[in-house]
Structure formats: C-alpha cells, structure tokens
C-alpha positions in Angstrom: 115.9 77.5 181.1 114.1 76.9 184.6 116.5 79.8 185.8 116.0 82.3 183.0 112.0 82.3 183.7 112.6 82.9 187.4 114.4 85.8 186.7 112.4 86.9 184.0 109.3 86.7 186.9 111.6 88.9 188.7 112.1 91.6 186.7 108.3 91.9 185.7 107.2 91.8 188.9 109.7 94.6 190.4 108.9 96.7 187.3 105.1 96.1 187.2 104.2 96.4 191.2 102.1 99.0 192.1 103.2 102.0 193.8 102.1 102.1 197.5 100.4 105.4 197.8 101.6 105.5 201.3 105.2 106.4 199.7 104.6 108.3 197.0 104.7 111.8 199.1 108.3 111.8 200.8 108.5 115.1 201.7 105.9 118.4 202.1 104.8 120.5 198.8 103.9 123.9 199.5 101.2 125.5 196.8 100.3 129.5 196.4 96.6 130.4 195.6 96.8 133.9 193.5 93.5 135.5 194.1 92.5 139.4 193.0 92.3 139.7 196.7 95.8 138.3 198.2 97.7 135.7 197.9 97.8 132.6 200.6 100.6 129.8 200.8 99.6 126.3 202.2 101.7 123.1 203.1 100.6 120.0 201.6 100.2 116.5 203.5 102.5 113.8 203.3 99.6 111.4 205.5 97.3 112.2 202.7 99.6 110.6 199.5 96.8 110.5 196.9 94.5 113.9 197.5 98.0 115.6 197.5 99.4 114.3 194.9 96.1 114.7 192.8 96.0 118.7 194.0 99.6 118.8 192.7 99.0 117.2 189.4 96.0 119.4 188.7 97.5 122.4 189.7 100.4 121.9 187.3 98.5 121.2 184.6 96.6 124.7 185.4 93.1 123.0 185.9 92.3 125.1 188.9 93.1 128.5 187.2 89.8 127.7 185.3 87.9 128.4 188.4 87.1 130.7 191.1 86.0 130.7 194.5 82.2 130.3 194.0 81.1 129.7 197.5 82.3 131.8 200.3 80.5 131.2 203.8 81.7 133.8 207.0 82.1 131.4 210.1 82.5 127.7 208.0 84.7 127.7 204.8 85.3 129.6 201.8 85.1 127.0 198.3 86.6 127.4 195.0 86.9 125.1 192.0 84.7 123.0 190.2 80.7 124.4 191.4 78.7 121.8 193.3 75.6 122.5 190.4 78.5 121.7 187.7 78.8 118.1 189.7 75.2 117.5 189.8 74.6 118.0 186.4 77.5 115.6 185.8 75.8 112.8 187.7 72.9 113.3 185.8 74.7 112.1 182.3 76.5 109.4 181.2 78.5 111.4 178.8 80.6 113.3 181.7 81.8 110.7 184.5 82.9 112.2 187.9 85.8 110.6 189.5 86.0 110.4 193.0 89.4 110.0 195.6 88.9 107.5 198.5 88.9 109.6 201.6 92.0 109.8 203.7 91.0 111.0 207.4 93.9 111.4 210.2 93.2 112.8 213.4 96.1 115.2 213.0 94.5 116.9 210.2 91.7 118.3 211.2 89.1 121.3 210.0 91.0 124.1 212.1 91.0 127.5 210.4 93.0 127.7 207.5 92.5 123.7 206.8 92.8 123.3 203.0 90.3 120.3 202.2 88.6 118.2 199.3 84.9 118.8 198.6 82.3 116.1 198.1 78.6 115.3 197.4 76.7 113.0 199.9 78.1 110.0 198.3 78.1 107.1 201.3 81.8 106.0 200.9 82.6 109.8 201.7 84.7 110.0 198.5 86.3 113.5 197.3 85.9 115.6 194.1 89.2 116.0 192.2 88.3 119.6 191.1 87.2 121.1 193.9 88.3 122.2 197.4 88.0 124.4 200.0 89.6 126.5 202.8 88.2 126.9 206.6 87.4 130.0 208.1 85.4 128.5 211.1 84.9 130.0 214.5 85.9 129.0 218.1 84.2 126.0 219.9 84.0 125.6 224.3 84.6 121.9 225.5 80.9 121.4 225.9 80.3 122.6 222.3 83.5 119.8 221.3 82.0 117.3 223.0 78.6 117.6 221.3 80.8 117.0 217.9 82.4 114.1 219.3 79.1 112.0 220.0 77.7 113.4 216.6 80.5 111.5 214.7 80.0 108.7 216.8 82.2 105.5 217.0 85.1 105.6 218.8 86.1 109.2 217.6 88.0 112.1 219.9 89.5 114.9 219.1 93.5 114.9 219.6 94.3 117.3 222.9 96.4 119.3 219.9 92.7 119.7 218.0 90.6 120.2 221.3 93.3 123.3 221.8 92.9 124.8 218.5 89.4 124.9 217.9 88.9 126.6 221.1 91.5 129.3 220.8 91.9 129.5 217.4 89.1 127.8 215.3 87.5 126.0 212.7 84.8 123.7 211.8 85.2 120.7 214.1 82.2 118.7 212.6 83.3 118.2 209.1 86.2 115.9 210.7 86.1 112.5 209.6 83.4 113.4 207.1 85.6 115.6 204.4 89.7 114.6 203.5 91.8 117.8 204.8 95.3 117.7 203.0 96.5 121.2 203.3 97.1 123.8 206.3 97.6 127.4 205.9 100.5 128.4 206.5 100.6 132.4 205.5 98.3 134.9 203.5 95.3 134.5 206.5 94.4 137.9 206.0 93.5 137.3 202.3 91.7 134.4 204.2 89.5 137.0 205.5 88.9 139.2 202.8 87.5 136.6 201.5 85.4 135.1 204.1 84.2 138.2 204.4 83.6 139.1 200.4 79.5 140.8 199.9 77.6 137.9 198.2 74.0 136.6 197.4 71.7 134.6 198.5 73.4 131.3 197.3 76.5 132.6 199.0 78.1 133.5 195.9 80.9 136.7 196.1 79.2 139.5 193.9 82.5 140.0 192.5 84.6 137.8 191.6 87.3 136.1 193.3 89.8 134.9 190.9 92.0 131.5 191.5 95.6 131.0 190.2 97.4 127.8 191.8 100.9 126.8 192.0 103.5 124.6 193.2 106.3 125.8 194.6 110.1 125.2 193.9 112.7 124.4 196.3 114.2 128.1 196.1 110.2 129.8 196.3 110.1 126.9 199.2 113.2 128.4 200.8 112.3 131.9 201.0 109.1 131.5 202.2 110.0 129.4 205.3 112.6 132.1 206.2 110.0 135.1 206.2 107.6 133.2 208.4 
C-alpha cells in the first residue's frame, strides 16, 4: 500500500509541475507584420520565454489584426496595438481588468533600431501590456551621449560593447533599456520601417491615414525561404 501511494505522489507530481518558462521557447519563431505600407519579418526571443510566447499566442488567435499602428514617432519608435487611452480607460473600471507580463530585461536585447518590444504604463514593477507593442526607429548616439544613458539607469547597468557599437553606427533608443521588455529584432522589411516612421500625422502623433496591422507566425517552410533570401 505504502508503495502504491509513493508512486501515485510520483505521477501527480511529474504531471502537475509547473512548466519553467525558461524552457518553454526552444528554438526562434519568426512573425510577419502585413501593413498597407510593406511588410516586415522579425525573429522572436528565446531569453524572453513568456512575452514571446504570449506575442505568439495572440497573434494566432488574430488579436493583433484588430489593431493598427496608432502611434508613430520619427527618431524613437513606431506603436501599434491596443491605444495607451484604451488602457487608461481600463484602469479606471473594474469591469475590464488589464493583465500585465513581468518584465524580462537581457543586456543582449536592447532598443537598437528595428527592436520589436512590449509597451507599458508607468506601473513601478515595469510590467508589459499583452496587447500592445512597438518597433524602434531611433537615431544614432556618440559615447558621451551613451554614457549619459548609462548613469540615468543607474545601478550597476552598462551597455554590452555589441550595444555601445550599434547605437552609434546604427541606432536606436538606448534609454528605454531596462525600462521596457524587447523580445523581437527586425530582421527584413526596414524600409517599410521607414515609411512608417515617417507616415504625416497629428498632433498626438497619430498617422492621418491609416496603417493597417496583420500578424503572423511563420511555418518551418515560410521560415526556410526567408532565411535564404536574406
């Protein structure tokens, strides 16, 4: 008896455990973000288990396609998604309850251009919307101008030599590191990028026309053909 209730333990213990997040992204997803102006193809993070995994999830279910890109700022990121009003007015009922995702920083992801990342409010805990993200455009930064960054974020923080390099000769937007999850590079379509960026908008830096969002996940063939054209 004393044996069959030790294995009985056994069995509802291996079946019941919770799934470490850290493994549940083995390998790279790759996504494509249809827009009316272009289409761009990013890699997904395997350091950042539960923002990708979320972005997948929503983007299978077509929860993004809902959406456009509301926000578009030359020189700091373009946004799309759920609107940062829509969120607000959430927090101000209890009949709609915002979920968050604890933040997942990593030096080697950082706000370079092309960064895909998770939006937020100012909550403290720096915790990410679910529904809404957003893609750098940024501009280049001089060492002086890095190390300005580096004091403002405080702590113990530098910027990897491989981030330092980037954000002088290619870009980004170096202060939102360690403040906002990335989970996502660009990794072709940076032209539509900055058609984008560059879209006529108003004062609230919404794109006078709109910018239409269709998101999806890759198979292994789509996978395959777009690694051997780049």
């Amino acid at each position: 008896m004393r044996k069959y209730f030790s294995l009985l333990f056994l069995i509802l213990f291996v079946f019941n455990k919770p799934v470490d997040a850290q493994t549940s992204i083995k390998e790279p997803a790759y996504v494509k973000i249809e827009t009316n102006l272009g289409t761009m193809y990013f890699k997904l993070a395997t350091e950042t288990p539960n923002h990708t995994s979320i972005f997948l999830r929503q983007a299978k279910k077509g929860v993004f396609n809902q959406y456009d890109f509301n926000r578009v700022i030359k020189g700091f990121v373009i946004q799309g998604g759920e609107t940062d009003s829509a969120y607000a007015e959430m927090n101000k009922t209890s009949e709609q309850i915002v979920t968050y995702i604890d933040p997942e920083f990593n030096t080697n992801l950082f706000h370079q251009k092309g960064a895909l990342a998770a939006g937020r409010d100012d909550n403290k805990d720096k915790k990410s919307f679910e529904k809404q993200f957003y893609v750098v455009d940024g501009k280049k930064y001089t060492d002086a101008q890095l190390d300005g960054v580096e004091k403002r974020i405080g702590g113990n923080f530098k910027f990897t030599d491989s981030a330092r390099r980037i954000y002088k000769e290619i870009g980004g937007v170096p202060h939102l590191d360690q403040n906002y999850t990335v989970f996502g590079q660009l990794i072709k379509g940076y032209d539509v990028l900055e058609k984008i960026a560059n879209a006529k908008k108003d004062k609230a830096d919404k794109p006078l026309n709109q910018i239409s969002i269709k998101v999806s996940v890759l198979n292994k063939r789509e996978i395959k053909k777009l690694l051997s054209g780049i």
